[in-house]
N, C-alpha and C positions, 0 to 999 in steps of 0.2 A: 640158684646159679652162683657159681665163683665170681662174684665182681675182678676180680683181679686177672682174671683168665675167662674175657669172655670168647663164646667160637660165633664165627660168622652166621653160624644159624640162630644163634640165641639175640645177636645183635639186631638181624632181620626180625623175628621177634617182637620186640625191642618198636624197632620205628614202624611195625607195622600197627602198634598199638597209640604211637605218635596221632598229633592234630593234623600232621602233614601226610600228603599222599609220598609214600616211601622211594627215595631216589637210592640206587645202591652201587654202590664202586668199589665194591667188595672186588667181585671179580673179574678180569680179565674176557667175557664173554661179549662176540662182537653184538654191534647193533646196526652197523651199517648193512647196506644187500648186497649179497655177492654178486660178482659179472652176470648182466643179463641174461648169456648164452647157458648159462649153468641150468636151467630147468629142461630146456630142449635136450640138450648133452643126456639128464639123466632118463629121461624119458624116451629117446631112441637112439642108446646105444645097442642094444643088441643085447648086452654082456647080462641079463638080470636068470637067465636058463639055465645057463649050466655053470658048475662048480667056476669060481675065481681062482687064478694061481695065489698061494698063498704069499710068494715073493712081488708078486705084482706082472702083471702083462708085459708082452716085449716092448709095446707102447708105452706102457707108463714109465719102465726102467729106463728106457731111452728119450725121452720125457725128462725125467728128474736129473739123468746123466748130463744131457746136453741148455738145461737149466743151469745146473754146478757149472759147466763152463764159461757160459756167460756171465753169471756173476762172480763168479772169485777166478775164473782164468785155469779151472783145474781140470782136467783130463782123466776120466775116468772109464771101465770098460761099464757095461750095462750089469753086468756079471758080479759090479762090486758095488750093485746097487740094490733096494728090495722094500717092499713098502710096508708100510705098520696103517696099524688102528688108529689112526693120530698118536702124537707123539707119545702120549702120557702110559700106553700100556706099554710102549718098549720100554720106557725108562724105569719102571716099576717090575717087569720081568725081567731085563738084560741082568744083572747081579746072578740070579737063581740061575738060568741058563748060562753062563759062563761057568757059577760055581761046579756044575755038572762036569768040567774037565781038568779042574785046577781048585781040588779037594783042600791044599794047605795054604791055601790064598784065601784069607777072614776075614781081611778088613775093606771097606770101600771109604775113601775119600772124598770130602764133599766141601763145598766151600760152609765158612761157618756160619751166616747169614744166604738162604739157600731156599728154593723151591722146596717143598714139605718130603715131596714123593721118592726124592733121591734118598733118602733115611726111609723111606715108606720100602722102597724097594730092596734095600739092606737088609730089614728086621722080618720081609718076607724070605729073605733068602735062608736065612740063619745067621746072618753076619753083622759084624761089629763097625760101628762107623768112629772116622777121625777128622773133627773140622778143621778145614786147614783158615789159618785168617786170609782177608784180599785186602788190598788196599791200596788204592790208588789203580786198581785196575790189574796189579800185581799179583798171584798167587804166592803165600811168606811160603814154598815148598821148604826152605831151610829148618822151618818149626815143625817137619814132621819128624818124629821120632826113626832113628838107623831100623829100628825092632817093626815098627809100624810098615816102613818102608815096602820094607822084603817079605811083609807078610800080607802085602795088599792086593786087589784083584783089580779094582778098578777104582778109576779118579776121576768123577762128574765135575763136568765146567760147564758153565753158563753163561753164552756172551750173545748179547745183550743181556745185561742178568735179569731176572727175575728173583727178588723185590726192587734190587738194587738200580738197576739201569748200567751199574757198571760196564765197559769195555775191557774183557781179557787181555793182554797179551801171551799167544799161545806159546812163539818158539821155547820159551823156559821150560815151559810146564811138560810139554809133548818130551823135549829131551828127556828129563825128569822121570818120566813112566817108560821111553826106551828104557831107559839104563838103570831100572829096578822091575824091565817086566810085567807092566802094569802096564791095564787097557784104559787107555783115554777116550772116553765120554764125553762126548761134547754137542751139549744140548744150545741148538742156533733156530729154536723155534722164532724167535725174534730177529731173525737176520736181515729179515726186508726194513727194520728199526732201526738202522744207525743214525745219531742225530748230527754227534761233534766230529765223529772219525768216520776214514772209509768203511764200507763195508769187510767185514772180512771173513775166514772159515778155518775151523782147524786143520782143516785139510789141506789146507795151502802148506802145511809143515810137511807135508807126506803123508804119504795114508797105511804106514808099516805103523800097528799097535793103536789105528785112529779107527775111531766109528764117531761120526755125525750124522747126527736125530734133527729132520724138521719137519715142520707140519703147515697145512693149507692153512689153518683156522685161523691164524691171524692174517696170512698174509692176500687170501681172497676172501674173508671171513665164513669159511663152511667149517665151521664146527662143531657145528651138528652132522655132518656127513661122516667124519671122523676118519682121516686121508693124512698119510703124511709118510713118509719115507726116512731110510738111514742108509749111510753109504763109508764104505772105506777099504780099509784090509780086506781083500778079496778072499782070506784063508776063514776071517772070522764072520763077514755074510754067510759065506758057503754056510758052515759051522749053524749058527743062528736060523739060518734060513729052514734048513731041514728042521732043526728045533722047532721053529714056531708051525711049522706045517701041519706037526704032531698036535702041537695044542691047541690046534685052530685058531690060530691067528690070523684071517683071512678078511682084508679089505673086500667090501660088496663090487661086483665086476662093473653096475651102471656108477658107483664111486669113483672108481680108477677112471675110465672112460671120461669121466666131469674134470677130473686131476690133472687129466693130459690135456686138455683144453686150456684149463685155470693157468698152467704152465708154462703155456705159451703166450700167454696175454700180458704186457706188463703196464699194461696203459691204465690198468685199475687199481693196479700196486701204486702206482704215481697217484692218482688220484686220493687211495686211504692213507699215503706218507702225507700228502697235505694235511689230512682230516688229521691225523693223529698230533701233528706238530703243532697245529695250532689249538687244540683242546690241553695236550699238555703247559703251553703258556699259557692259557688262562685260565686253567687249573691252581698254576702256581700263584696267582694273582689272586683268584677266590680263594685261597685258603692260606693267606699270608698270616692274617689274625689269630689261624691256630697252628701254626705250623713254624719249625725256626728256620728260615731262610729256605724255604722253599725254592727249587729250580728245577726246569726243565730237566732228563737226564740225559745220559750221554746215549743214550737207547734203548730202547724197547716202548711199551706203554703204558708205565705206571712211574707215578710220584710218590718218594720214599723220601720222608724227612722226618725229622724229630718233632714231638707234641711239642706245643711251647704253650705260655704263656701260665694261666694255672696248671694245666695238665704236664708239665714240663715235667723229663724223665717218664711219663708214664704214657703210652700209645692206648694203652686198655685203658685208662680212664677217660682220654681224649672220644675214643671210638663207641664208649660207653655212653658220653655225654652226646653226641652227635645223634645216635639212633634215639635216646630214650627223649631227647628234647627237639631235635630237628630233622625226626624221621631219615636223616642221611644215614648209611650203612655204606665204613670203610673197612678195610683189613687191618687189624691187631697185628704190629709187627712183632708180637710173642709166637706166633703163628709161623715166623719164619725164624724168629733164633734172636730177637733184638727188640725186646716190650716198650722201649723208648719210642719206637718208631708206629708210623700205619704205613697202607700205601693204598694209594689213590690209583684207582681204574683210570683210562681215558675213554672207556666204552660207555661213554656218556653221548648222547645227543647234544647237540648246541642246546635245545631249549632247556634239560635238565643244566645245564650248565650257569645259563641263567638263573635258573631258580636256585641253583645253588648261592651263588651272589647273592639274592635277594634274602634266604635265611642264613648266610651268615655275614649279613651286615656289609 
């Protein structure tokens, strides 16, 4: 194994060879239980017989539509609405299905510290990625090249980020992709996560050149059902919609049915915001000892800060040291674009949380 570049399976690995029974906060996978009514929903909806719409049921469309308005105040028809396989197949197809109509558009945009899969989904497309830096919540769009600009298809943003926690600010950027042309992606799987700011959505900028991607998995924790929708430019659903029909892209019909329920409930969302705010604080408080200044983020579910103390500058040695000595398993932030850094899951239980405490002093 590359000590220097370890991957989250070699680290699991790793502490499963450890004294201690193996705690892992590698990934982002829930552990709470989704709303109660979620077994009954899938068990007698109906829908398990015949073929699923590949775009999602009138129900669900109208569902996830009249969702979007409640939370961000946006207005949308059902029409410019359509569901995915959880979020992570659209975002890894969308690039190749675009590039299908817009042959001289190479490059896709991504931030430079980023979800793996947005460049996952590039290098299947055939195309070329350009990381743009964020900072402060900011996208630097001024450090993209005139040449890159005009030759780009689409520009992924992540707000709430993942690794980051960052908070986007969208109207720059949306303008930014009108007026070079460019499809803005905007992946708000974490949108039920804001911690410091209100909630917000790309879509609130208009939805002329916007596609927004979320998913249930975090926010009723069914991610194993794998349920999640995108919404915007009614020209580029149409568009996409027929595409993925082709490639079977098709949410299971007793899925969709469980989605339109989960949609309507927000009383369990309030309940897992609790759970996750108060695991990311004492998150940061267990891992003060290895981490520099560890804080809360501004949203989503994960803590991202720099290795300190010996490990400082190095997140793969830090993550190296945690699994091989204290059976903990976190994420290598080499993994995302920044080896300095890990990031810390909050899909830990309280009690793993404590044990955590307990082996790291």
């Amino acid at each position: 194994m590359d000590n220097r570049q370890p991957t989250v399976t070699q680290l699991r690995e790793l502490a499963a060879k450890a004294q201690f029974v193996a705690i892992d906060a590698s990934v982002g996978s829930p552990v709470d239980p989704p709303p109660g009514f979620i077994p009954h929903v899938l068990a007698s909806s109906n829908r398990e017989r015949g073929y699923p719409r590949s775009d999602g049921s009138e129900e669900f469309r109208y569902a996830v539509a009249d969702w979007l308005e409640k939370s961000f105040q946006v207005t949308l028809s059902p029409a410019s609405v359509a569901a995915t396989v959880g979020s992570k197949e659209f975002i890894a197809t969308l690039p190749a299905i675009l590039a299908e109509s817009r042959p001289g558009r190479r490059y896709v945009l991504l931030p430079a510290v980023a979800y793996p899969t947005y460049a996952a989904g590039a290098r299947f497309a055939g195309l070329e990625t350009f990381e743009v830096p964020v900072e402060g919540g900011e996208m630097q769009i001024d450090r993209i090249p005139p040449e890159v600009a005009s030759s780009a298809l689409l520009l992924w943003i992540n707000s709430p980020g993942n690794p980051t926690g960052e908070v986007v600010e969208y109207p720059a950027v949306a303008d930014f992709c009108r007026r070079n042309g460019i499809v803005l992606g905007s992946d708000e799987c974490y949108s039920d996560y804001f911690w410091s700011r209100p909630r917000a959505s790309a879509l609130e900028c208009g939805t002329e050149g916007v596609l927004s991607v979320f998913s249930l998995s975090k926010r009723s924790n069914l991610a194993g059902l794998r349920i999640g929708a995108y919404a915007g430019d009614s020209r580029l659903v149409a568009g996409l919609v027929a595409a993925r029909r082709e490639l079977g892209l098709i949410p299971a019909g007793p899925v969709q049915a469980a989605a339109v329920a989960a949609l309507g409930d927000e009383g369990h969302v309030i309940e897992q915001r609790k759970r996750y705010r108060e695991r990311l604080e004492a998150l940061a408080k267990v891992m003060a000892g290895y981490l520099a200044d560890p804080q809360p983020p501004d949203g989503g579910i994960y803590l991202w800060a720099r290795a300190a103390g010996r490990f400082e500058g190095s997140g793969d040695a830090l993550a190296l040291h945690l699994a091989r000595e204290l059976g903990i398993v976190v994420a290598p932030g080499s993994g995302f674009g920044d080896r300095r850094y890990v990031r810390v899951a909050a899909t830990l239980s309280t009690s793993d949380i404590a044990e955590l405490a307990v082996r790291l002093g």
